[in-house]
C-alpha positions as CSV (number, residue, x, y, z in Angstrom):
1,X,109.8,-1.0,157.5
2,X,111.9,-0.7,154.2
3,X,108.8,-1.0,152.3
4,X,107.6,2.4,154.3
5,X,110.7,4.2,153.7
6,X,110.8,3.3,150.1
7,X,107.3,5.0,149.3
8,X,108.5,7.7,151.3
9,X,111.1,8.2,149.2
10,X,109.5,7.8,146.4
11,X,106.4,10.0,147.2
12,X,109.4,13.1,148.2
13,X,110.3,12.7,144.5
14,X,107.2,12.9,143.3
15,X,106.4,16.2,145.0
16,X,109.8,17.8,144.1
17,X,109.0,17.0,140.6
18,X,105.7,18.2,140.9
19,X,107.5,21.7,142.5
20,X,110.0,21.7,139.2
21,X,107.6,21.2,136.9
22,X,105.3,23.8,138.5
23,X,108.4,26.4,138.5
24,X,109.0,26.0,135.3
25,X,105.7,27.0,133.7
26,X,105.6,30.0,135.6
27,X,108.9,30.6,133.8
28,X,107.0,30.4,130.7
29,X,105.0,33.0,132.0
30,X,108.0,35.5,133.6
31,X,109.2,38.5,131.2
32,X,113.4,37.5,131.5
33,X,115.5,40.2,133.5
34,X,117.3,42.6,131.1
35,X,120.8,41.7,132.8
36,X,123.7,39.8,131.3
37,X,126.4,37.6,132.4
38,X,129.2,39.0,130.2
39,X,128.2,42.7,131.5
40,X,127.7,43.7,134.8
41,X,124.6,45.6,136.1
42,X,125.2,49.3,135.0
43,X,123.5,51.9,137.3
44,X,122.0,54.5,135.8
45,X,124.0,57.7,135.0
46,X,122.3,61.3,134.2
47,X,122.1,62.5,131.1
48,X,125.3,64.9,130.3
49,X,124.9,68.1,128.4
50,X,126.7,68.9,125.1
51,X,128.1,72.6,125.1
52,X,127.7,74.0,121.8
53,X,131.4,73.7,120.9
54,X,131.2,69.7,121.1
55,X,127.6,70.1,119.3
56,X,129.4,71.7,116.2
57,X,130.9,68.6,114.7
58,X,127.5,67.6,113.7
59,X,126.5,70.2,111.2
60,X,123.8,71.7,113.2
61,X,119.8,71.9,111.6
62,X,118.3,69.1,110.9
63,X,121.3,66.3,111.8
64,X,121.7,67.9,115.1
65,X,118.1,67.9,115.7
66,X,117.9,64.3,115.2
67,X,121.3,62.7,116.8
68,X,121.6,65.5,119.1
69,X,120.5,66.1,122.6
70,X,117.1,67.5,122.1
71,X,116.9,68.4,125.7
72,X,120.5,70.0,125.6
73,X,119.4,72.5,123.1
74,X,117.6,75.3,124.9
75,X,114.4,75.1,123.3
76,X,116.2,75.9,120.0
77,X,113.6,73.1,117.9
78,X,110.4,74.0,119.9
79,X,107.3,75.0,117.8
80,X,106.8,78.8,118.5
81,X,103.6,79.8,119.7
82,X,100.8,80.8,117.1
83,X,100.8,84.5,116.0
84,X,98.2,86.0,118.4
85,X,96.5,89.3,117.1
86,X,96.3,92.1,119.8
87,X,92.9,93.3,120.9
88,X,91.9,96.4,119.1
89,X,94.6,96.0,116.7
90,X,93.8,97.7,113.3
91,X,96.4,96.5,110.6
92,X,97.5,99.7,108.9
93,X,98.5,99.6,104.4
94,X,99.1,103.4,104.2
95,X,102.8,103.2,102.7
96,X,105.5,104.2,105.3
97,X,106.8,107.8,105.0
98,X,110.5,109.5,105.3
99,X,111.3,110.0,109.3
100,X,111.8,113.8,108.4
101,X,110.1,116.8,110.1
102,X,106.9,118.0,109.3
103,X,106.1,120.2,106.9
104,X,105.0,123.8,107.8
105,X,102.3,125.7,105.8
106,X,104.8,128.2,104.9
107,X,107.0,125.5,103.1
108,X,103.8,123.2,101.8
109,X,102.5,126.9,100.2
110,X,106.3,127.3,99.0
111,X,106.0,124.3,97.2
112,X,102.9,125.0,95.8
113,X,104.6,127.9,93.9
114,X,107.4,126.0,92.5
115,X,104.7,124.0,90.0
116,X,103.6,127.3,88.7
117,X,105.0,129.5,86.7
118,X,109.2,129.9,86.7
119,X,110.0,133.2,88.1
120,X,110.3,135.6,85.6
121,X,113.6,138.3,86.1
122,X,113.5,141.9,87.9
123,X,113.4,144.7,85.8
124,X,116.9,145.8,84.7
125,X,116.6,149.2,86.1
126,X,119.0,150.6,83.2
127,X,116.0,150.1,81.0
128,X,113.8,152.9,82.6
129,X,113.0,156.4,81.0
130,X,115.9,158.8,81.4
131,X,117.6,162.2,80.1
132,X,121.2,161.3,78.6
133,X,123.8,163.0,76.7
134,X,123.3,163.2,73.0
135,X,126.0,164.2,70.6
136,X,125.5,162.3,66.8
137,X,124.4,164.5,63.8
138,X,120.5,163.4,63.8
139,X,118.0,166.1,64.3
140,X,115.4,166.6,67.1
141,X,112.4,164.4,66.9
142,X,114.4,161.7,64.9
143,X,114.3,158.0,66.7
144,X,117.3,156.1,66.6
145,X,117.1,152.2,67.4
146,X,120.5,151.0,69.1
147,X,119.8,147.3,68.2
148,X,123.5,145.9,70.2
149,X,122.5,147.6,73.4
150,X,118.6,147.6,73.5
151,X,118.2,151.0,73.5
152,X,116.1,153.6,71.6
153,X,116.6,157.2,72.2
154,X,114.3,160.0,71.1
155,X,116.8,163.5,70.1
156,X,115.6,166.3,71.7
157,X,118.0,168.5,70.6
158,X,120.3,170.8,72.4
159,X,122.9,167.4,73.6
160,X,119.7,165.7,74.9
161,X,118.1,162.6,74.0
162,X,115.3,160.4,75.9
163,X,116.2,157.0,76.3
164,X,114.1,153.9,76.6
165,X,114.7,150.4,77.1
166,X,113.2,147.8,74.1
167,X,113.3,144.1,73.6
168,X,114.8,143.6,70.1
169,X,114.6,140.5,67.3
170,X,116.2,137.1,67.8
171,X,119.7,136.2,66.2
172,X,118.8,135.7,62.3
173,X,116.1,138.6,62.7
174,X,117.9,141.6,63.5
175,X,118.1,144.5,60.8
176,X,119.3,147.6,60.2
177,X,118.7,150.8,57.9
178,X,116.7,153.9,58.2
179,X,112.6,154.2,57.9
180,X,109.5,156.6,58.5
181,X,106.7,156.7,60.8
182,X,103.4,155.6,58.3
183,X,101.1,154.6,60.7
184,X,100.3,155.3,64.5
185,X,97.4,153.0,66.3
186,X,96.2,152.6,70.0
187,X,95.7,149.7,71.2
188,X,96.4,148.0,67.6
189,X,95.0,144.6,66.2
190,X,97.5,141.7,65.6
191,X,97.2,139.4,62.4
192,X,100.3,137.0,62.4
193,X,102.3,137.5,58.5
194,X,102.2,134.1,57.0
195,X,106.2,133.6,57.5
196,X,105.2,133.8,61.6
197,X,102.4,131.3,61.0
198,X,104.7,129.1,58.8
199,X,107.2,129.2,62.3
200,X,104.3,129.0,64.8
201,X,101.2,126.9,63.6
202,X,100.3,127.6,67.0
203,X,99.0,131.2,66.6
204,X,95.9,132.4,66.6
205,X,95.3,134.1,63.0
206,X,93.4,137.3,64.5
207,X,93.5,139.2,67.4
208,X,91.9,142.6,68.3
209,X,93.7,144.9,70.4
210,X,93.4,144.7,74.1
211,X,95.8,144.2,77.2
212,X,96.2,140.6,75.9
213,X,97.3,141.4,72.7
214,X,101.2,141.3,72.1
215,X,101.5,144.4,70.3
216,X,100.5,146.1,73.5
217,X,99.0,149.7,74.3
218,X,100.6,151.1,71.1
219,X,102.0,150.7,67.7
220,X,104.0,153.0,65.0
221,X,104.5,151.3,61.8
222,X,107.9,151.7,60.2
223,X,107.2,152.4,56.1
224,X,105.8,149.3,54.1
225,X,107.5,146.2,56.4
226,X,105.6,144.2,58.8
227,X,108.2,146.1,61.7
228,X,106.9,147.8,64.4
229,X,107.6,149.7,67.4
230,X,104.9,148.7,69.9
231,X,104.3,147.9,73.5
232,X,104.3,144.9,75.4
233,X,102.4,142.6,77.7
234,X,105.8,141.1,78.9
235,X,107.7,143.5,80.2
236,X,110.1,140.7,81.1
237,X,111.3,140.5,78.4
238,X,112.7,144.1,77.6
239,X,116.7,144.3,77.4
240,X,116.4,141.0,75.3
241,X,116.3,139.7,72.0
242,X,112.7,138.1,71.8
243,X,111.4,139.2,68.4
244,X,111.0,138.5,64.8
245,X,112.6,142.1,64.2
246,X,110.2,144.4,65.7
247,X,111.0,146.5,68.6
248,X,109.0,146.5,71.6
249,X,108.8,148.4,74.6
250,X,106.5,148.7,78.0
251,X,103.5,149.8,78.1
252,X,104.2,153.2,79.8
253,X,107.0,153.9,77.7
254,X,105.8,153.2,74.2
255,X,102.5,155.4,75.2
256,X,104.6,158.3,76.1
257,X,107.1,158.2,72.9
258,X,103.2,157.8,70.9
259,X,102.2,160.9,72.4
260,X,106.0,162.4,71.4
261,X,106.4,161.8,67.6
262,X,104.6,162.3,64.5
263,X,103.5,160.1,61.2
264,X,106.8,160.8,59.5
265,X,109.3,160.8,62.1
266,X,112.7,159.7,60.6
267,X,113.9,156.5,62.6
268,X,117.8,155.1,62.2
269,X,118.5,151.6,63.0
270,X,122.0,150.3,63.8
């Protein structure tokens, strides 16, 4: 009987050891729990939100975006959706104009003038044709050229005088003195003395007369000079000094003193 219980005993070892040794090569086999002696079992706590007050210590950008909570930050690091063109879309390059109101045809032809010619002055109304007093010592049908005030008058006699508005020489071509009347033509050809050419290259070196011609409808030659007193395509310019020492006059009025004086009509100027 103690024979029996002693390979009873014997055979219960063997099995337990049989059971260890099976338990511990499953071991082998078993990935080991992730909990520790020295630090209780944590349970898991939801992730907590930095406001954007506690976020600032970081620096923001690219530190934030990588120790920060991505979640936390709205979206802020998300890739933005691809540029999507819109159906029927036509890009436009025509250069972006001033926000201002549209131009009316009235101000668009109102510019059109401005690149054009400058406006040239009114006619001083002084300068017309007129009957004034006369009372100097020269005789009827003598001319007398008031240089300072643009004037020439025509004596009639009896007090009278004619009076016409001219355009007179340039400062440096003024003159004074007293000539005759050696020459009348209508509608007169110009050639340009060389001492005009020498100042304006520019000049043509002949013209015949006509309405484009500067000496006008009419010229009276004063003795041997080169002076004049003719008419005018620029009426503009009468009551100014414009000329190299002639006198000129509009068209109407230096045809109506042509018709008025003679070849050897004294004429005075002062």
């Amino acid at each position: 009987m103690l024979k029996n219980m002693t390979l009873a005993l014997l055979a219960g070892a063997s099995f337990l050891a049989l059971i260890n040794q099976a338990a511990a090569i499953e071991n082998l086999f078993r990935q080991p729990a992730e909990t520790y002696a020295e630090q209780p079992a944590q349970r898991p706590v939801a992730p907590v939100r930095m406001a954007a007050a506690e976020r600032a210590g970081m620096g923001g950008g690219f530190i934030e975006f990588l120790f920060g909570d991505v979640s936390s930050q709205g979206g802020r690091y998300q890739q933005q959706p691809g540029y999507q063109q819109q159906p029927g879309y036509q890009p436009s390059y025509e250069p972006r104009r001033t926000l201002l109101p549209p131009i009316g045809p009235e101000q668009a032809m109102g510019r059109q003038e401005d690149v054009g010619e400058p406006e040239r002055p009114a006619f001083d109304p002084k300068f017309e044709k007129q009957m004034v007093d006369y009372h100097g010592k020269e005789g009827a049908g003598t001319i007398i050229v008031d240089t300072p005030n643009k004037f020439l008058f025509l004596v009639q006699g009896d007090g009278k005088a004619l009076r016409y508005g001219i355009g007179v020489g340039r400062p440096g071509f003024t003159w004074s003195g007293v000539k005759q009347i050696s020459a009348k033509k209508e509608w007169p050809a110009w050639t340009p003395p060389p001492e005009m050419l020498a100042r304006r290259p520019d000049l043509p070196r002949h013209m015949e007369g006509g309405p484009q011609n500067p000496l006008g409808a009419r010229a009276m030659y004063l003795g041997s000079s080169l002076y004049r007193i003719h008419g005018s395509n620029e009426p503009w310019t009468i009551g100014t000094n414009v000329s190299s020492g002639c006198f000129r006059m509009r068209n109407e009025d230096v045809i109506d003193l042509y018709g008025r004086v003679n070849v050897g009509a004294r004429v005075v100027v002062i």
